[in-house]
N, C-alpha and C positions, 0 to 999 in steps of 0.2 A: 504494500500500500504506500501513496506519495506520502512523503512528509507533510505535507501544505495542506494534505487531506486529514492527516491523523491531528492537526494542529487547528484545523476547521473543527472537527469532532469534539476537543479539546477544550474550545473555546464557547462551543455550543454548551457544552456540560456545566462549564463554570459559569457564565451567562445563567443557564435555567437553575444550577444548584444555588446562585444568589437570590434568586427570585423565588424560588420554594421555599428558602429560611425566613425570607419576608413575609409571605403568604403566613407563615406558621407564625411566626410573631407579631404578625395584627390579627390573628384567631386562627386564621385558615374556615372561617366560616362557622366556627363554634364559639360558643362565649367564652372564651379564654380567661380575658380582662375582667369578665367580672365577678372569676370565683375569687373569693379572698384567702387571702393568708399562703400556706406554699405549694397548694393544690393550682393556683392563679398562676404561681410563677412558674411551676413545671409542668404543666399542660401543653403549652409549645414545642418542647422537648420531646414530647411523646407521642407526638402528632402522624400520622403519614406524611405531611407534607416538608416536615423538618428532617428525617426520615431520611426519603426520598433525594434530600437536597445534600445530607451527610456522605449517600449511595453516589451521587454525580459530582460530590466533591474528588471522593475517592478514584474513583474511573477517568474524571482529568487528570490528575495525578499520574493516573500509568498509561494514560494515550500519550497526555503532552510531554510525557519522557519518550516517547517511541517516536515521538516529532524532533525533540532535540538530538536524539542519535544524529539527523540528516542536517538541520537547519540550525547556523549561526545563534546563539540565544540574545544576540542585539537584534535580530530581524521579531526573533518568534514574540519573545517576549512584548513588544509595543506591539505587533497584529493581535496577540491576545487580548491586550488588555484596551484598547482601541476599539475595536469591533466588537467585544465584549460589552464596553460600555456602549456601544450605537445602541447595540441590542438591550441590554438594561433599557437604556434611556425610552428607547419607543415603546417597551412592555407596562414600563410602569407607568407609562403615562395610559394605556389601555386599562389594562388591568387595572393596576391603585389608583386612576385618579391621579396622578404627582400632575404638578403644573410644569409644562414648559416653558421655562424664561428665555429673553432674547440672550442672557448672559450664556446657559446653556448650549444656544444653536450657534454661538460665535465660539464658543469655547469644544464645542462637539466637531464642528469646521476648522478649529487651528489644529486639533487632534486628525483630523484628518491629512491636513496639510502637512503634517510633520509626518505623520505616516508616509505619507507617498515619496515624501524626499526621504525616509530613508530605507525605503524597498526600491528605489528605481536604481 
């Protein structure tokens, strides 16, 4: 398999395993927040969706090592975490609700820019 592929894979995992621990820590759709005391605090913990996101932490971990065998880790590392965040950024504005600010789309665009100058 290409490198660029197992680093796409990689980056999908991490991307969705941030988004899963969020999901689990504003409820994931159960009342989490409002049981009290340390029933409240550890219900996100034990959630599927924290879970899940613990599982796709792990699995980028041993893709994006089978990406570093092939590919420079000045290149991988900024496409991961680059396109990673495009990806956060547009989910959670779906998903959660987040606001996009113009700070955001100029600051997602310099990230961008600096990417392409240093994969070209």
């Amino acid at each position: 398999m290409s490198a660029y592929l197992f680093l796409i894979i990689a980056l999908l995992l991490n991307a969705g395993a941030n988004l899963l621990i969020k999901y689990a820590a504003i409820g994931g759709g159960a009342a989490a927040a409002s049981q009290p005391g340390l029933a409240g605090l550890v219900r996100p913990y034990l959630s599927i969706s924290f879970l899940a996101g613990l599982i796709c932490f792990g699995l980028n971990v041993l893709i994006y090592t089978q990406a570093l065998k092939k590919l420079p880790i000045s290149i991988a590392y900024p496409i991961m975490v680059s396109i990673g965040y495009l990806i956060i950024l547009v989910v959670s504005w779906f998903v959660f609700g987040e606001r996009l600010t113009m700070p955001r789309y100029l600051g997602a665009a310099l990230m961008m820019g600096g990417l392409w100058l240093l994969v070209r």
